[in-house]
C-alpha positions as CSV (number, residue, x, y, z in Angstrom):
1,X,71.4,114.0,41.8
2,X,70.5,113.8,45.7
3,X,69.8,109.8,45.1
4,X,73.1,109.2,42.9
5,X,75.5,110.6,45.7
6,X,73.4,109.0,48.3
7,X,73.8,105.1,46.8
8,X,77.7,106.7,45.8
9,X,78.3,107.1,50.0
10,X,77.0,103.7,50.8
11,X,78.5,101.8,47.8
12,X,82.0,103.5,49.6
13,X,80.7,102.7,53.1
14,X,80.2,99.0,52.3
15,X,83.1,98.8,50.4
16,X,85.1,100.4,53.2
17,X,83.8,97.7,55.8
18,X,83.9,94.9,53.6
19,X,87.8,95.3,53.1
20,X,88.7,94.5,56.6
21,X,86.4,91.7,56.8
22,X,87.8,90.2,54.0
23,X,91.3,90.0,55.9
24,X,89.9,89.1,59.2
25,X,87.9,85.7,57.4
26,X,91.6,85.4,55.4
27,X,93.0,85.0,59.1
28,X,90.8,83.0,60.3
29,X,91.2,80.4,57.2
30,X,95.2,80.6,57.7
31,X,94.7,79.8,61.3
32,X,92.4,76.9,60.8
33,X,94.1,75.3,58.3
34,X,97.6,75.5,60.7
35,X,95.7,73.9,63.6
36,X,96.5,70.1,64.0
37,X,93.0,68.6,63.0
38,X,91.8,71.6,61.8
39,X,89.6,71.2,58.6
């Protein structure tokens, strides 16, 4: 029961940190597309 919380708390924590990365890499494509000779 110890191991199910335990891969629980880090399936949260990764999903928790991968949310904000996902909009940061979203900027960065918006931004890069927008740039004049951007590819």
């Amino acid at each position: 029961m110890r191991i199910y919380r335990l891969i629980l708390l880090s399936a949260l924590l990764v999903f928790s940190l991968s949310l904000p990365i996902d909009s940061v890499q979203q900027k960065t494509i918006t931004t890069n597309s927008t740039e004049p000779g951007g590819r």
